[in-house]
BATI-410017 format. One record per residue (C-alpha): residue number from 1; x, y, z. Coordinates in nm, 2 decimals. Example, Ala and Ser with C-alpha at 12.3 -4.5 7.8 and 13.67 -1.06 7.14 Angstrom:
! residues 2
SITE    n      c1      c2      c3
SITE    1    1.23   -0.45    0.78
SITE    2    1.37   -0.11    0.71
This chain:
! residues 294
SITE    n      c1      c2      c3
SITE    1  -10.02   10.02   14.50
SITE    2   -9.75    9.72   14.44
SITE    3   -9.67    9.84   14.07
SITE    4   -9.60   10.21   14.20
SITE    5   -9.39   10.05   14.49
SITE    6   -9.24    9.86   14.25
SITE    7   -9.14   10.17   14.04
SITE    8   -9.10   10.42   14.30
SITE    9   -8.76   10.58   14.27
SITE   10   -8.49   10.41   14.48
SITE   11   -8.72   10.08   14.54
SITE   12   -8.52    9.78   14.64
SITE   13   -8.63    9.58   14.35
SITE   14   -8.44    9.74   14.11
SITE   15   -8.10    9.63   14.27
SITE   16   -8.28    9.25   14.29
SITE   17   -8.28    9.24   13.97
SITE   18   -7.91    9.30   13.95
SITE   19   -7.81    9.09   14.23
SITE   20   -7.77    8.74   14.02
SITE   21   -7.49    8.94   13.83
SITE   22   -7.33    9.13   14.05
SITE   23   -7.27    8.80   14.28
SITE   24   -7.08    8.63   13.94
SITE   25   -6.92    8.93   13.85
SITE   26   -6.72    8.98   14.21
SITE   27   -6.70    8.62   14.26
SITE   28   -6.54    8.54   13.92
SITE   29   -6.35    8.87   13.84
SITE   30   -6.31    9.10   14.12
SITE   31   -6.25    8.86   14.40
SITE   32   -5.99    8.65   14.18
SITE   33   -5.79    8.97   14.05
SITE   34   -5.75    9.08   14.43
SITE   35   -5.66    8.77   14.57
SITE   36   -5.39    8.72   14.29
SITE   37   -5.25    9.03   14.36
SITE   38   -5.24    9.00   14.76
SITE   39   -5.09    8.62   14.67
SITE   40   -4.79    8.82   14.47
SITE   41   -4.67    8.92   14.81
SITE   42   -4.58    8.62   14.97
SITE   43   -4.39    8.36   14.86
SITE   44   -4.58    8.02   14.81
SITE   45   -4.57    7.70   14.65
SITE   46   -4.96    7.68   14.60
SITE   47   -4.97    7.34   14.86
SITE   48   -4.81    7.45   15.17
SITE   49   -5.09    7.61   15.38
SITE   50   -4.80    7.87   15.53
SITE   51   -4.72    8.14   15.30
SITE   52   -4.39    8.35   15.37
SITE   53   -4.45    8.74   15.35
SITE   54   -4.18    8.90   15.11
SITE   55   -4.35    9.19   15.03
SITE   56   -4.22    9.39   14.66
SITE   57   -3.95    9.11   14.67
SITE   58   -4.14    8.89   14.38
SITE   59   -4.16    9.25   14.16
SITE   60   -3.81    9.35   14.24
SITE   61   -3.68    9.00   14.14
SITE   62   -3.87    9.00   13.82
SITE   63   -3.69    9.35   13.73
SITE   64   -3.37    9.28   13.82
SITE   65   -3.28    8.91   13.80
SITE   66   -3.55    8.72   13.58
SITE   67   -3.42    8.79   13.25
SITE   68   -3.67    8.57   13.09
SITE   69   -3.92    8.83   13.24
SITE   70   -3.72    9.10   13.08
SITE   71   -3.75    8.90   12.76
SITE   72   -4.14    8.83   12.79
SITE   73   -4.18    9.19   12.84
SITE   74   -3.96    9.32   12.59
SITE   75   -4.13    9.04   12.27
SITE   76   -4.50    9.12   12.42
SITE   77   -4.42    9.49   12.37
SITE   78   -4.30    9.37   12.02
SITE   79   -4.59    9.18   11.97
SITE   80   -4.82    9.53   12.06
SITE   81   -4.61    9.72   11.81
SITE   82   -4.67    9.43   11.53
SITE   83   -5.02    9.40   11.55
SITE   84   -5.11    9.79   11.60
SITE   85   -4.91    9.86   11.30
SITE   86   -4.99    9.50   11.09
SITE   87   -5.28    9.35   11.18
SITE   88   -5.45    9.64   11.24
SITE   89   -5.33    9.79   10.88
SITE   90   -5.42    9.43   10.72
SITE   91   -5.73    9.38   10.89
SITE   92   -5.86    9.78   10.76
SITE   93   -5.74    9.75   10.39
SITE   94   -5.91    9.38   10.39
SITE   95   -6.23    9.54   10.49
SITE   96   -6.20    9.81   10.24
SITE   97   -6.19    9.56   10.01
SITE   98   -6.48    9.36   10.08
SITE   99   -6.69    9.65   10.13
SITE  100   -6.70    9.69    9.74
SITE  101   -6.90    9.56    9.48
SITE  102   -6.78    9.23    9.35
SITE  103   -6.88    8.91    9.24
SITE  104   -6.86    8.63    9.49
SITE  105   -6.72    8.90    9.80
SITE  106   -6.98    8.74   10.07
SITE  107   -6.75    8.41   10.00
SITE  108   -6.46    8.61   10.02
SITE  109   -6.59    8.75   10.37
SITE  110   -6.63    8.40   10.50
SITE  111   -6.34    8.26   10.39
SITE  112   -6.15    8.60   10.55
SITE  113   -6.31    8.51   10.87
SITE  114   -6.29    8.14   10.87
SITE  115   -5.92    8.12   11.05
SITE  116   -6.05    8.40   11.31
SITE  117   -6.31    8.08   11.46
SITE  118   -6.07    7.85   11.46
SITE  119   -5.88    7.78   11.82
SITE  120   -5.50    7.92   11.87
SITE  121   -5.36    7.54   11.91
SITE  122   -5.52    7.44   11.59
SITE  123   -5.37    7.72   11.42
SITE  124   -5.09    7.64   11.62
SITE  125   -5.08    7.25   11.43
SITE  126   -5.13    7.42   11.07
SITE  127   -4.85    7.64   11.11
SITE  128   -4.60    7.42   11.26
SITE  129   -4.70    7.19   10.96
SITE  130   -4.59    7.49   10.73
SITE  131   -4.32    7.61   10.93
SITE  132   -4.20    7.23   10.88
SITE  133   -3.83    7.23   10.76
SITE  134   -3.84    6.93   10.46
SITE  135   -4.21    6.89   10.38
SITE  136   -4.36    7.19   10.50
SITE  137   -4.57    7.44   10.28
SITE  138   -4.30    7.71   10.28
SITE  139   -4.04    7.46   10.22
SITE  140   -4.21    7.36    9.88
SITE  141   -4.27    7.74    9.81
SITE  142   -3.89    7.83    9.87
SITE  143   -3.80    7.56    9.65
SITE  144   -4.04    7.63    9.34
SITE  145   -3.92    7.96    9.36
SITE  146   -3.52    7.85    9.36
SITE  147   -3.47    8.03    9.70
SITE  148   -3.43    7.65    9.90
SITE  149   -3.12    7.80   10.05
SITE  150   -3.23    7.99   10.27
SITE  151   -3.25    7.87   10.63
SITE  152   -3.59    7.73   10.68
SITE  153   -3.60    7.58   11.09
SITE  154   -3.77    7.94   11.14
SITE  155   -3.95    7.78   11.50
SITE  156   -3.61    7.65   11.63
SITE  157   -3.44    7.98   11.57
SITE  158   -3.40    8.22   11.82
SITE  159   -3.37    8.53   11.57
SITE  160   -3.71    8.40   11.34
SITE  161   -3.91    8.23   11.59
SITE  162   -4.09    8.53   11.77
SITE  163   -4.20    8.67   11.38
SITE  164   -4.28    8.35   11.28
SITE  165   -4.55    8.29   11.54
SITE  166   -4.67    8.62   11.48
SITE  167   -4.73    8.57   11.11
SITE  168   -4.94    8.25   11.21
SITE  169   -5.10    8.45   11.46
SITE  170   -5.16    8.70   11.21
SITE  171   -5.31    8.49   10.97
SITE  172   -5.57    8.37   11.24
SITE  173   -5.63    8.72   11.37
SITE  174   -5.75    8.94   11.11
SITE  175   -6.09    8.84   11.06
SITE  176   -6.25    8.98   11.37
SITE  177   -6.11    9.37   11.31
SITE  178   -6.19    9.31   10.97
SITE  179   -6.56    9.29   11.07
SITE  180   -6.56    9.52   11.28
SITE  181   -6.37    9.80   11.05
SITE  182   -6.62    9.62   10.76
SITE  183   -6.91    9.74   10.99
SITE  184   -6.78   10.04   11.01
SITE  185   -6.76   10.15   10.70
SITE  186   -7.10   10.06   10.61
SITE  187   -7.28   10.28   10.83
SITE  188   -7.09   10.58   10.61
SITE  189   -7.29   10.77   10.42
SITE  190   -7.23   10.72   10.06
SITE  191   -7.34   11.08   10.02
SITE  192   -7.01   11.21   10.18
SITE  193   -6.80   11.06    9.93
SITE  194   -6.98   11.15    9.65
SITE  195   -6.95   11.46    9.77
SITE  196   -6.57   11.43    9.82
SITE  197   -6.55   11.30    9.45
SITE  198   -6.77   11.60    9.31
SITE  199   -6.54   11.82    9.54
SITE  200   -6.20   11.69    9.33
SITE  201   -6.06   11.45    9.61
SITE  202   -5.85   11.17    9.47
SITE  203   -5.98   10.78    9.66
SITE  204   -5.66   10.88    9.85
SITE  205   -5.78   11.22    9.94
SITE  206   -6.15   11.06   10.02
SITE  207   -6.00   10.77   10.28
SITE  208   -5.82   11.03   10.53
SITE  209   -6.05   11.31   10.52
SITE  210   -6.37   11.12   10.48
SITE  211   -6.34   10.75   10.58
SITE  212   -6.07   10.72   10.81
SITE  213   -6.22   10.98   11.04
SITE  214   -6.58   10.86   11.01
SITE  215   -6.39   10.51   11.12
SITE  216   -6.27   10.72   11.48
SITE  217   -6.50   10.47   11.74
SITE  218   -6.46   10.20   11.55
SITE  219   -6.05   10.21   11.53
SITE  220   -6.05   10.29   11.94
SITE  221   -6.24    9.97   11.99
SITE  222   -6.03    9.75   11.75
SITE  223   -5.71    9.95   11.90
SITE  224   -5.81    9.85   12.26
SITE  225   -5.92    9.47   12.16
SITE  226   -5.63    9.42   12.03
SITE  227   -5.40    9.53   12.24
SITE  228   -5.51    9.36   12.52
SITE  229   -5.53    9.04   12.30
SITE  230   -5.16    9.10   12.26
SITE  231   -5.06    9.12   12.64
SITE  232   -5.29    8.83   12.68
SITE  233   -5.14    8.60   12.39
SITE  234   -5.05    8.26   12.50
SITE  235   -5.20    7.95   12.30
SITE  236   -5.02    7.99   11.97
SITE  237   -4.75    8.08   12.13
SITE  238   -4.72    7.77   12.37
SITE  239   -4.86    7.54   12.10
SITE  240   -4.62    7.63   11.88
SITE  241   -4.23    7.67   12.05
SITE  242   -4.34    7.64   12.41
SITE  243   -4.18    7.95   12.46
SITE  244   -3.88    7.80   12.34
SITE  245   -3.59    7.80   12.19
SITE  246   -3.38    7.94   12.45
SITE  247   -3.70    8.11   12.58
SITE  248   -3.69    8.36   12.31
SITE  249   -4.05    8.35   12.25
SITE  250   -4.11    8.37   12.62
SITE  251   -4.43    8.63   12.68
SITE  252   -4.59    8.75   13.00
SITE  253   -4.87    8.47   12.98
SITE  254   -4.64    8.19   12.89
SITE  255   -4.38    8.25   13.18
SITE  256   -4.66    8.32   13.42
SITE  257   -4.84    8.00   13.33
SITE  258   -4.45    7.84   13.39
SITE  259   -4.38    8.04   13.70
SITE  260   -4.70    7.93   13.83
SITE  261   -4.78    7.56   13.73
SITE  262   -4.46    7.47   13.63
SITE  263   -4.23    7.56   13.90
SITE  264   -4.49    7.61   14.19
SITE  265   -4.40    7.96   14.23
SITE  266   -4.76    8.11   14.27
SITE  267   -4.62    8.41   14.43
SITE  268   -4.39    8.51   14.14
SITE  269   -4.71    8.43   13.87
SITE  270   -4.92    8.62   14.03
SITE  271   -4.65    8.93   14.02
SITE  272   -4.63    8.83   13.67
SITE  273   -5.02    8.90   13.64
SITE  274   -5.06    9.19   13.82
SITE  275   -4.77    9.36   13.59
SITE  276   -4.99    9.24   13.27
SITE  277   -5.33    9.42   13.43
SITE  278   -5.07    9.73   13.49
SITE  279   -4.93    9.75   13.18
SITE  280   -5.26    9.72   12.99
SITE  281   -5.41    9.94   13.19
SITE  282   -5.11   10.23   13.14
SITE  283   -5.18   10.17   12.77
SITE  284   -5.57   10.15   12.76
SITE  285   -5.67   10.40   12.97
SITE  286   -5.50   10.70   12.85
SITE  287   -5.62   10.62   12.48
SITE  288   -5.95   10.53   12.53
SITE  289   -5.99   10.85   12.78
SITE  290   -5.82   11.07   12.51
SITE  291   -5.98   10.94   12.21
SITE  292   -6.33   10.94   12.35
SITE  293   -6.25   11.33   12.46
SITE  294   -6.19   11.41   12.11
């Protein structure tokens, strides 16, 4: 009689059982993201137990008088467009690579993936090191190549800075979609592209007709990782400039974190955070919804 109550359709137990995670999940994620967002209505210095109501006064200040907002915004929607259309692209033809038949291509995966477990503010160290204007890496390369003329103080440049953190991100970064695409394409059929080749296709022909689409869930899931890894970036970024110079590597995370911490502003930071879950979710959403329709 206890194992049928046990099993009996809509038996408490069941929900027992998910108790334990439920309790973590609204305490550590849901509770937070609400109180953050009823926070960005007030003004509040994060010590003073009185907070002063101001309503959408935090958003409409961020939108019309915080031009280092404006800025964040404007290089994390910069930094979206850089890794859909470069990591992304790197990350796919690396995997199409290592998914042939080579000597020595499960060292070649490792040492692909190596940077990818490595933190952001050690990449962060490496790159600086490179980045480093009379003994740096780059510096030597410039010179053995007779191009040492060139500006080189690509972190304390306003015009380089933002790309230059991105390529050291970038280096870092594609490992993990490289997997995953490299996964991907293992659970193709061989059969299909045999067919494709016996058919006439070109390897051209084979990769958009065959490969690419057979790659559909697997590009939706790397898509959505990465974007939000994008809105979220912050350690190599802080590591690196600070969000400096002039703040022209300022992103959502970095100014939040300075709003925040930095000036005691919790009511603006938290505005900033909301705007981060809204804008991810504007982008996410609508592609995952589409793409899992088709």
């Amino acid at each position: 009689m206890k194992t049928k109550r046990l099993e009996a359709p809509g038996g408490i137990f069941r929900y027992l059982f998910l108790l334990p995670a439920a309790v973590i999940y609204l305490s550590v994620i849901v509770f937070p993201a609400f109180y953050s967002f009823y926070l960005s209505f007030f003004k509040w210095n994060g010590i003073n137990p009185n907070k002063i109501f101001v309503g959408f006064q935090n958003y409409i200040q961020l939108f019309t008088q915080d031009q280092v907002f404006l800025t964040a915004l404007r290089n994390n929607i910069i930094w979206i467009v850089l890794t859909v259309c470069v990591t992304v692209t790197i990350s796919l033809l690396l995997a199409l690579l290592v998914n042939q038949q080579f000597k020595g291509r499960t060292a070649v995966r490792g040492i692909l993936y190596f940077p990818y477990i490595l933190s952001g503010v050690m990449v962060a160290i490496i790159w600086s090191w490179v980045y480093q204007p009379q003994l740096g890496l780059l510096k030597g390369l410039m010179d053995a190549v007779g191009i040492a003329n060139i500006s080189t103080a690509w972190l304390s440049n306003p015009s380089t800075a933002l790309l230059a953190v991105f390529f050291a991100a970038l280096w870092q970064g594609v490992g993990g979609p490289m997997t995953l695409f490299l996964a991907g394409l293992q659970t193709i059929p061989a059969d299909l592209k045999e067919a494709a080749f016996i058919d006439g296709a070109s390897k051209i022909q084979t990769f958009f007709k065959v490969t690419l689409p057979m790659l559909r869930e697997t590009l939706v899931i790397v898509l959505a990782t990465q974007i939000i890894a994008s809105m979220k970036v912050y350690d190599v970024i802080y590591a690196m400039t600070g969000g400096g110079p002039a703040n022209s590597t300022q992103t959502l995370s970095t100014w939040m974190v300075s709003q925040t911490f930095t000036f005691s502003n919790f009511g603006m930071g938290t505005a900033i955070s909301t705007i981060m879950v809204a804008v991810m979710m504007i982008i996410i959403v609508p592609y995952v919804s589409l793409m899992s329709k088709e």
